[in-house]
C-alpha atoms as one frame of an Amber mdcrd trajectory, in Angstrom:
protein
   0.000   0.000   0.000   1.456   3.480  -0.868   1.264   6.354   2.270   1.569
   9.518   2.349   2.177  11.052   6.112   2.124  15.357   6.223   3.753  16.010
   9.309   5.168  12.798   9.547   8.683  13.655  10.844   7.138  14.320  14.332
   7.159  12.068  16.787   3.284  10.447  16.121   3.897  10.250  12.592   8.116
   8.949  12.415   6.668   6.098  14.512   4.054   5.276  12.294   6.090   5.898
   9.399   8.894   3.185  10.562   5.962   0.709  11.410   4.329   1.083   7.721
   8.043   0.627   6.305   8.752  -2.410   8.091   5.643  -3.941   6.826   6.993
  -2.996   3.528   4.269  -0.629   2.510   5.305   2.365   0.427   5.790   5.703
   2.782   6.016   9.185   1.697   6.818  11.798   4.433   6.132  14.924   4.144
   7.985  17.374   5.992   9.067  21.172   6.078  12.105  20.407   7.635  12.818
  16.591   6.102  16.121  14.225   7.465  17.486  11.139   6.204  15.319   8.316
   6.765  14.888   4.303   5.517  11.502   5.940   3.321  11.178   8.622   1.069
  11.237  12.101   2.759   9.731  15.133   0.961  10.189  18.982   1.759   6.577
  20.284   1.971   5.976  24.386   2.248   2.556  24.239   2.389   2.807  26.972
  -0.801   3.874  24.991  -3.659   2.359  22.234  -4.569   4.624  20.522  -6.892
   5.553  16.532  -6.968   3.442  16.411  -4.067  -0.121  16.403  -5.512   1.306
  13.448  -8.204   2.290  11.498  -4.481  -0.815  12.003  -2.817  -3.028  11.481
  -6.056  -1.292   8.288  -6.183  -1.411   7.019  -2.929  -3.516   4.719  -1.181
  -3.525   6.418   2.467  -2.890   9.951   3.550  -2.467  10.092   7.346  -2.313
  13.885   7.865  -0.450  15.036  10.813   0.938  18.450   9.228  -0.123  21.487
  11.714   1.497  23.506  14.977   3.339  21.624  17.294   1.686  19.581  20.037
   4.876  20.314  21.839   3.186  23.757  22.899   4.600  25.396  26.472   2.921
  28.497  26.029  -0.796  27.867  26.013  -2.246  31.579  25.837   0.530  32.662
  23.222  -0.781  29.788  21.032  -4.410  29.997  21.522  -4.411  33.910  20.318
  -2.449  32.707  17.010  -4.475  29.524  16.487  -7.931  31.367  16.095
């Protein structure tokens, strides 16, 4: 099965990501900020939609997990920029 994970270089999503791999399904990571890894790793801008569309028209999954960090200390800060 071919995946495609937005986000996916997070913690959630590099777990999932390794799982998929070692049960040798295709896996597409999507990432702004993408590192070496045993799947294909993609730089995603969220402006430019390039290769991208082809991967996700052509997948089988998309397991979205692109958006702010959960990793969020400053609750107030966050909640006047998320709205």
């Amino acid at each position: 099965m071919k995946m495609v994970i937005p986000g996916g270089s997070g913690q959630v999503g590099h777990t999932l990501s390794r799982h998929f791999h070692a049960d040798e399904h295709t896996v597409i990571v999507l990432s702004r900020t993408p590192q070496p890894a045993l799947w294909r790793t993609m730089m995603r801008d969220g402006l430019t939609p390039g290769a991208r569309v082809a991967g996700l028209e052509q997948s089988d999954v998309c397991i979205n997990f692109a958006g702010r960090s959960v990793n969020c200390r400053d609750y107030h800060r966050f909640k006047a920029h998320s709205c």
